[in-house]
Structure formats: structure tokens, C-alpha cells
C-alpha positions, 0 to 999 in steps of 0.5 A, spaced: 637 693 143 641 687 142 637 683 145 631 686 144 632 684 136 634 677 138 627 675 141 626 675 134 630 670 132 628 662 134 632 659 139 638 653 136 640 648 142 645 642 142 647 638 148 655 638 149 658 633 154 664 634 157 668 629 156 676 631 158 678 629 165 681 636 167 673 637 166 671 644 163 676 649 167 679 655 165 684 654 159 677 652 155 673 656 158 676 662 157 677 660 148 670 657 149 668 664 151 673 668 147 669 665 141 662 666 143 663 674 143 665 674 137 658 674 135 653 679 136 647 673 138 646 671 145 649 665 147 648 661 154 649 654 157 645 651 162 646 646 167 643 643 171 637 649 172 642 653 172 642 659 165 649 663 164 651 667 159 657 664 155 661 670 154 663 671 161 668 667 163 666 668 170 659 665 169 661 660 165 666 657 170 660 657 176 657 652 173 662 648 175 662 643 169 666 636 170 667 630 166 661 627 165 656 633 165 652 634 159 650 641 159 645 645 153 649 650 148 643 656 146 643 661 141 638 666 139 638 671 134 642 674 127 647 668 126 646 663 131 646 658 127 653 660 125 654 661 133 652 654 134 656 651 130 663 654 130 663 653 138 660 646 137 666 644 133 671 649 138 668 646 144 670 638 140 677 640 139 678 642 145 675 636 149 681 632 144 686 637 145 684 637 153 690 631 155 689 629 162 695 630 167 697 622 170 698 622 177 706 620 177 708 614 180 713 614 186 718 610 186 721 606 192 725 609 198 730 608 202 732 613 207 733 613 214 731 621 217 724 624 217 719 623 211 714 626 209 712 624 204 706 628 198 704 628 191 709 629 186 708 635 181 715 634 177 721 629 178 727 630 181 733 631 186 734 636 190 738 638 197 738 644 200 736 648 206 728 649 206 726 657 206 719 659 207 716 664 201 714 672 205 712 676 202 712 684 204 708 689 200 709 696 199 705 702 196 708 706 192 704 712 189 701 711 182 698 717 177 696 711 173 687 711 174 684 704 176 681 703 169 688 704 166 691 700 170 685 694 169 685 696 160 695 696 162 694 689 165 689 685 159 694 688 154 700 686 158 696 679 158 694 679 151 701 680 149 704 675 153 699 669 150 700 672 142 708 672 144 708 665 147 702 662 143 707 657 139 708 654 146 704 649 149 702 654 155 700 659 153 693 658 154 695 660 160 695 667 158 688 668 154 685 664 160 687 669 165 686 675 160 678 672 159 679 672 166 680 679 168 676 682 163 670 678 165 671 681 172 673 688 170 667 689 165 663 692 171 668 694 176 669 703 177 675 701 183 680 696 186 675 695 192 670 693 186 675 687 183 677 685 190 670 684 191 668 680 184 675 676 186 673 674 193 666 672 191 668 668 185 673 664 188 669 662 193 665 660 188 670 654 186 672 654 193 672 645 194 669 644 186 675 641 182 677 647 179 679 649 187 686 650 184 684 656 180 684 661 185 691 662 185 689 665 178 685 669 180 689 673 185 694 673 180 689 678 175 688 681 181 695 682 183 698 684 175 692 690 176 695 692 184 702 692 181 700 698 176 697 701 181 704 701 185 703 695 189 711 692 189 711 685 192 718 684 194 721 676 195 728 676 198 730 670 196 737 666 198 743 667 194 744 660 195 741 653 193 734 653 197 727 649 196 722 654 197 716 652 202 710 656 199 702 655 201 702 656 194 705 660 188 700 665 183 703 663 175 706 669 173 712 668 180 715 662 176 718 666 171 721 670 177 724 663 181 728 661 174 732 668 176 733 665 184 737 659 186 731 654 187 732 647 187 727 645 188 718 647 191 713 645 196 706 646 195 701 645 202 694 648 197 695 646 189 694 640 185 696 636 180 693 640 174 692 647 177 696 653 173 703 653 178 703 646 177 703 646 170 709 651 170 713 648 174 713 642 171 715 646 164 721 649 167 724 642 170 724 644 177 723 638 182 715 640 186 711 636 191 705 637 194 706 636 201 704 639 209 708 644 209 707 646 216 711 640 218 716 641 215 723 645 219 725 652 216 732 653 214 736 646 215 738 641 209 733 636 207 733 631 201 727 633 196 726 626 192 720 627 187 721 621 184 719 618 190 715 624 193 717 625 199 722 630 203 727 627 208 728 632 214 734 632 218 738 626 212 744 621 215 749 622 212 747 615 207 741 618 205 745 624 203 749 619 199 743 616 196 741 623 193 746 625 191 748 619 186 741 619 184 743 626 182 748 624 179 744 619 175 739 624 173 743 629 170 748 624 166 741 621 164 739 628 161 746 629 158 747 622 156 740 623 152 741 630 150 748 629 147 746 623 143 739 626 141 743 627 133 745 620 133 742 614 129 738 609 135 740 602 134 738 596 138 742 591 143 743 587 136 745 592 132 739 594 128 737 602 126 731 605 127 728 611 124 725 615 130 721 621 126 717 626 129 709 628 128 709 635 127 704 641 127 707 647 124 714 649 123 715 651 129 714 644 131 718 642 125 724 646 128 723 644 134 724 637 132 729 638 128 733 640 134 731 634 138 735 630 133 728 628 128 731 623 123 725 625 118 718 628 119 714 621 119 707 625 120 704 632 119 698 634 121 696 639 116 689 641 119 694 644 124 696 648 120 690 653 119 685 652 126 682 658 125 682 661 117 681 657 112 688 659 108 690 662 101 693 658 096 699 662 096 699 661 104 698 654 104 705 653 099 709 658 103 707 653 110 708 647 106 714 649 103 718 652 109 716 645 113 718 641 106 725 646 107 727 643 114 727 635 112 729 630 106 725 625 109 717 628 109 710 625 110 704 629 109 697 627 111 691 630 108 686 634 111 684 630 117 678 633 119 672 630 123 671 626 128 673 629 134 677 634 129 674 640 127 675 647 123 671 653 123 671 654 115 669 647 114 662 645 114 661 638 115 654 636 116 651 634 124 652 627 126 650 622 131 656 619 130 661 624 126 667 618 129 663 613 123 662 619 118 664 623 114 672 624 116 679 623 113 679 622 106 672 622 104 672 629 105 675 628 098 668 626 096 664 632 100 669 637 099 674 636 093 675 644 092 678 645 099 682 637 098 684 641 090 687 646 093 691 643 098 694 638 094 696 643 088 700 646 094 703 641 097 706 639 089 707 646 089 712 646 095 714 640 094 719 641 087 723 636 085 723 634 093 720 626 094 715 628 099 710 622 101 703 623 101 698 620 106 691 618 105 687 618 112 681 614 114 682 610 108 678 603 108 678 600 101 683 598 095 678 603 091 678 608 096 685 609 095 686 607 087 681 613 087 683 618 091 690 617 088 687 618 081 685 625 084 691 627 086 694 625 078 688 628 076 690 636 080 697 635 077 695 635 070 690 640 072 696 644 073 701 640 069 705 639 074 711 634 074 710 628 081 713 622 079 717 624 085 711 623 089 709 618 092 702 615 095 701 611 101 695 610 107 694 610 114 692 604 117 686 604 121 681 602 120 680 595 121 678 593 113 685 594 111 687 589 116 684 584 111 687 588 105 693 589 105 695 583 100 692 587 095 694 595 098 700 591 096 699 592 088 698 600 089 700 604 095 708 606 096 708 606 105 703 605 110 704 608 117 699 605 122 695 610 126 695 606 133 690 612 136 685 611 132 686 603 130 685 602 137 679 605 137 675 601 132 678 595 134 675 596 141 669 599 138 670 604 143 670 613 141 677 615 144 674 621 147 668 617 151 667 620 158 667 613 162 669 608 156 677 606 155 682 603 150 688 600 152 693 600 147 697 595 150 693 590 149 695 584 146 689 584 141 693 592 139 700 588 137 697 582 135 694 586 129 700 590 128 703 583 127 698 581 122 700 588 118 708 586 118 707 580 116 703 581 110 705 588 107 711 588 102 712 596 103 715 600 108 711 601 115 712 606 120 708 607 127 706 615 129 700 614 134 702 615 141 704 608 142 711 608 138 713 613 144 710 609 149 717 606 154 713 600 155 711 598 148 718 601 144 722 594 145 715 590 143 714 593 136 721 593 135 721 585 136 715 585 132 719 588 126 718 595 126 724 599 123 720 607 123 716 610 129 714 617 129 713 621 135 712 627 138 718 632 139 720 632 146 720 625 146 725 624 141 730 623 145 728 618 150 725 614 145 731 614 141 735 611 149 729 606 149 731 603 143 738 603 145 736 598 150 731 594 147 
């Protein structure tokens, strides 16, 4: 009856382009399509000839979209152009949030036996005796029903993603939840799923997203487990580097229980699942021939190089074993001096901040040895549903808590940036439109609010306030009047405050001797700066910046040199090891970056 009724309704399109490297895979998919069900219109996307329905997972992933592909939302009936929207905005952040996964490079080697050499997954020194994975079944009886065990193994995964949705991976969970009910909806049996599974793995069988299989005998294997299906692995109790044709995601929660020191992998990738988390438990994988490798003898396995040294000489085992060590006093040495101040060769401190999102990121800095937060991202706070005034002061106040030196950026929406509850009107080049501080003029109810809770968080507290996107001194003069103006509204006190902008927009550049006069700080924003210098959108399919070029710390240079207040860097060039000792020499004193590169950040200084 459903989609009887949405005949009625004229059809909305837009045309989406994929623009992340990882193409449209799982993770994505699986928050496009969780989105799209939750309206009651029909939603499809064609490619390619090619019309899906978008609230199945499975459907959407055989369209196999990579980047580059330009495919056609379609919405058709009671609130499609809501639909239409909402997912417009979902599926930009996610091709913003979607970061390419770099190729790690291999350093030099120098061994004497056997190499074999592969693709590196995660750095590191191993050495011990290879040990190949079997695994035996064994069926036990179950009175649990195979529709049980289906609805047992979804709530089992919706529950891992809420309970780990603070960390970076948990996308993994809400993908493969997405996954299996997509798979499930229509199957009366375990012989059914095991068919759906069959011929959807085929399906990616040599597409980009071949490495997804593994997920998808994963699900199948959480539905088997509750059917009293036992998976038994006996593993060493000894130090061992596990040779596998390949690992499903959940078993690598099982390996931090085991002695491995290290994992190869004969079918995988870079970006597949497994190798995501084997990267995020530290331990050292490679992608290699497996089939070439001896069972059972010691081996060298170098990931910083990207090889495995079969039958080592007692030299090569030497060299490994001072790598080792190097690594480990390395990880100590950074871990043990993450609290204490970074000063250069020369003597002069640095200020290392951290670019946050929420508290739990907050917190997390904090532990890393944060000095201070020199960005927060307030438009991270809320993804979802527009906060209460009262939600927002508590956020505000429990991250102001955590810090004595804090900055905060109003909300930086627009672009390719996007919140479901704020509407800003489609545009053909939204990087050049209405974004940052001039959602001040188009929506100044919302930016009241925020501000009003931010004052209110904030106390006696000198908490700085950033203005981004700003391009002109009257831009700023005026906005920074509206923030005085919410205070008297109020009768609130924020002599305490203090006013600064994000340089990058080029204008500024030309400004700065009269920003001089008004602002209290500058924090360059080196993403978006690049950007617009290079008159290149950052999320681009095929275009490139390069925020090494000279033109990138020429300009930087030209700020030093003309600002009269305090200047910091929080785009990811502040925490890039190849640029650090260039912006110190430039002059700067402050960077920004992300938690977890805090401590390297602060030992590159230390070197430069």
C-alpha cells in the first residue's frame, strides 16, 4: 500500500558523486541505508542503468560505486524532499569523514636468509615461530530457532556499535548489523543465509570492495555461533606469528588474548575490515604468499620493511632484535614524555594543543599530554538532533572542565559539512557559500543559542571564541558585536572572553594589519587555507592540493610576519613530521592536532 500511495507523489532526484578513495563501501553505505529507512518514501539510487533500493545494504553495495562514480538519489512520496535532503547532507560528511587509508612506505633492509617480501598493514618487529591458523567446527545441539538466532546476532551487533560508538571503529559494528538484516529480511533458514551470503559475496568477488567478503561470513558465523556452532582455535602459548588466508573482524578481539606477535595475510587489503583492526591493536601484519612461507620455524617479521626473513642468520636476528628495542624505547620514550612541555634543539617551548570533538576526545587528550584545547569542533558535538539549550551548557561546560587554556569555534557548517537540522539552501558550489560565520546572518536564532551556552559554560573561565570562514574586518567587528550584544540579552558578564578568527580565507592575508586593531588570536586553518589558495575543493575526486608547497608556508610566513596576536596552527599540517621543524623556523609557537598525535608531535619538536 506504501508504494501505491507514493505513485502519487512526483519523484525528487540529485546527482551524488563519490569523492573518498575508499569508494562507497560498507561503513557508508551501511549509515547511508540505515537513514534512508527511516522514512517511509521510497528511496533508490541508479547507476550505471542500473535502480536499487537504497534501504538494503546488500542492493546498494552491488552497484559497486568507486570514486569518481556519479550515481542518482531518488525519492518518491510523503516526505521525500526531506529524504532527499537529509541523505544529501549524510552522504557529503561521509565522503568528508571517509579518510583514505596511505599505502605505508617500506624502509630499506638489509638481511641475509629467505625474504619474502608483502604489503604492509601495520608497523612493527616480530620474531617467532610461524604457526598457520585451522580451525575446527564442532556442532552442538541448540534449542535456540534459526529466526532467534538471526534477531540474537543483530542486537549483539547493535549493541557492540552503541557500546564502542566513541571509538573510530565502531562503524564496523553498524555496518555489519546493516549487513545481516539486509540479508536476513527474507530468509526462513540457515540454508537460505548461507545462500544470500554465497551469492553476495560473489557479487564483489574482483570489485574494490573484494575485501569485504570476510564480513560477510562474519554475520554468517555470529548466526551459526547461536545455532551451537563452536569455532575452536588452539593457539600456541608461546609467542607465534600467525599465518591466515584471512581473519573475519570479530577474531581479532580474540587474538589480544593469544601470544601473537605478529599476523600474515595471503587474501586482504589495506582497507578491508581485519586490517583496520589490526592496525588499531598494534599488532605488526603484512599481506604476503602465505603458501610460501615454513610452518613452524622462527622468522623475522619486519613491517617496517615489509618483509618476512625465513631461516634469519644470527646477524639478521641481531638487527631485529635492535629494531625492537628501538621501537619500544621509542613508544616508552614518547608515552613517558607525552605530559611534559616540548622544547626545541634551541630551547624554545611549544604549545602542542588538541583538536577535539567532544569529551570523550577531550578526555582522551588530556591523557595523551594535551597542553590545552586549541580547536573544538562544535558542530560535532550534536550530528544528529539539534540540542537543547540546556544540553548544549552541560557539553560545553564538562569539556570547558577539562582544560584551563580552551578554544572554541562556532558552528562550522557548510560546505562539506552538514547537520540534519539545519537547513541551508542547495548550492552549486556550497565551499563558496553560505558556510562558517555567515550562518550568523542566515540563521542567528541557532548561533544565539550557542553562543548563550557557551557564556553560560564558560563562567569566569577565559575561554577564547573563534569565528570561522571569516573574510573581512567588518565581518568580524559585526559578528563579534552579536555575540555582545546575546550577552546583554542575558546580562551576562564576558570581559573574561576573548574574540579571535580562523585565518583561511585568502582576503585575510591582505588584512591583517587592520585585524590587528580587533581580534584578541588567530589560529590558521591550513585545510581549508590550502584550499582556497589552490582554488582546488579539497574533496574533489581527481584534483589535489599539496600542503607542502612552498606557496602554503609562504603564506603562513606572511601572517607571522604581520600579526601583532597570538597565532596557532590546527589543521593537519601542524601535525604533519615533515612540515613541524618549517613552521617552528617560521616562528610558529602553538600547533594543534589531533589526540593521538600528541606525543609524536611533541618528540618532533624535540628534534627540530
Amino acid at each position: 500500500m506504501g508504494l501505491f500511495n507514493n505513485l502519487f507523489y512526483k519523484p525528487l532526484s540529485a546527482q551524488l558523486t563519490i569523492t573518498s578513495s575508499n569508494g562507497f563501501h560498507l561503513r557508508p553505505v551501511a549509515q547511508f541505508s540505515s537513514l534512508a529507512k527511516s522514512f517511509s518514501c521510497q528511496v533508490t539510487a541508479t547507476f550505471d542503468g542500473k535502480t536499487v533500493d537504497t534501504k538494503s545494504v546488500n542492493t546498494l553495495l552491488s552497484l559497486s560505486l568507486e570514486k569518481g562514480d556519479t550515481f542518482t538519489l531518488i525519492t518518491q512520496g510523503k516526505k521525500a524532499e526531506e529524504a532527499l535532503k537529509e541523505l544529501h547532507l549524510l552522504f557529503e560528511t561521509l565522503m568528508h569523514d571517509d579518510k583514505e587509508i596511505q599505502k605505508i612506505e617500506k624502509t630499506d633492509y638489509h638481511y641475509e636468509g629467505s625474504v619474502i617480501e608483502g604489503e604492509i598493514i601495520s608497523k612493527g618487529i616480530a620474531m617467532a615461530p610461524t604457526f598457520t591458523y585451522r580451525a575446527e567446527e564442532k556442532q552442538h545441539k541448540s534449542e535456540m530457532g534459526f529466526k532467534d538466532a538471526l534477531s540474537k546476532s543483530i542486537k549483539e551487533l547493535e549493541t557492540l556499535y552503541s557500546d564502542n560508538k566513541e571509538d573510530e571503529n565502531a562503524g564496523i559494528y553498524l555496518a555489519q548489523k546493516e549487513l545481516l538484516s539486509s540479508l536476513g529480511v527474507n530468509c526462513q533458514t540457515l540454508a537460505e543465509l548461507e545462500t544470500q551470503v554465497e551469492e553476495e559475496s560473489k557479487k564483489i568477488l574482483g570489485t574494490q570492495f573484494d575485501s569485504k567478503r570476510s564480513d560477510y561470513l562474519d554475520i554468517l558465523q555470529r548466526v551459526k555461533k547461536h545455532l551451537g556452532l563452536e569455532i575452536k582455535v588452539i593457539f600456541p602459548d608461546t609467542p607465534f606469528i600467525l599465518l591466515c588466508t584471512d581473519l573475519l573482524p570479530s577474531e581479532i578481539e580474540h587474538l589480544h588474548q593469544t601470544k601473537v606477535a605478529g599476523v600474515i595475510l595471503k587474501e586482504t587489503s589495506i582497507n578491508s575490515h581485519t586490517a583496520i583492526l589490526l592496525r588499531a591493536a598494534g599488532i605488526c601484519s603484512l599481506i604476503a604468499d602465505t603458501e610460501r612461507i615454513i610452518e613452524n620455524e622462527t622468522a623475522i617479521l619486519d613491517t617496517h620493511a615489509g618483509v618476512l626473513v625465513q631461516s634469519p642468520t644470527a646477524d639478521d636476528l641481531q638487527k631485529a632484535t635492535e629494531r625492537l628495542k628501538k621501537d619500544d624505547a621509542q613508544k616508552s620514550l614518547n608515552a613517558s614524555k607525552r605530559f611534559k612541555p616540548a622544547s626545541t634543539q634551541k630551547g624554545k617551548q611549544i604549545n602542542v594543543f588538541a583538536n577535539v570533538a567532544d569529551i570523550h576526545s577531550a578526555k582522551i587528550a588530556k591523557e595523551e599530554g594535551a597542553e590545552g584545547i586549541g580547536l573544538l569542533r562544535s558542530e560535532f558535538l550534536f550530528k544528529s538532533v539539534k540540542p537543547s539549550l540546556e544540553e548544549q551548557q552541560k557539553a560545553y561546560k564538562e569539556i570547558f572542565d577539562t582544560f584551563d587554556d580552551i578554544t572554541v569555534r562556532t558552528l562550522d557548517v557548510g560546505g562539506d559539512k552538514a547537520l540534519p537540522y539545519i537547513q541551508i539552501p542547495q548550492e552549486s558550489n556550497p565551499f563558496l557559500g553560505i558556510r562558517g560565520v555567515r550562518l550568523f546572518h542566515t540563521h542567528p536564532e541557532l548561533l544565539e543559542e550557542q553562543l548563550y551556552a557557551m557564556f553560560l559554560a564558560a563562567g569566569n573561565k577565559p575561554i577564547k571564541i573563534m569565528f570561522p570562514m571569516v573574510s573581512s574586518v567588518e565581518e568580524f567587528i559585526q559578528t563579534k558585536s552579536f555575540a555582545q550584544k546575546v550577552a546583554q540579552k542575558y546580562q551576562l558578564d564576558i570581559s573574561n572572553l576573548l574574540f579571535g578568527i580562523m585565518i583561511e580565507v585568502p582576503s585575510v592575508l591582505f588584512l591583517l594589519e587592520s585585524f590587528n586593531d580587533v581580534v584578541d588570536f588567530y589560529s590558521i586553518g591550513t585545510n581549508d587555507l590550502t584550499q582556497y589558495l589552490f582554488a582546488i575543493e579539497r574533496t574533489h575526486p581527481s584534483l589535489k592540493t599539496n600542503e607542502l608547497s612552498p606557496a602554503v608556508f609562504s603564506a603562513i610566513e606572511s601572517i607571522l610576519q604581520k600579526t601583532t596576536k597570538p597565532v596557532s596552527i590546527c589543521g593537519e599540517l601542524a601535525a604533519n613530521k615533515a612540515a613541524i621543524a618549517k613552521l617552528l623556523h617560521l616562528g610558529i609557537e602553538t600547533l594543534s592536532v589531533s589526540p593521538k598525535s600528541i606525543a609524536q608531535t611533541k618528540e618532533t619538536i624535540r628534534y627540530a
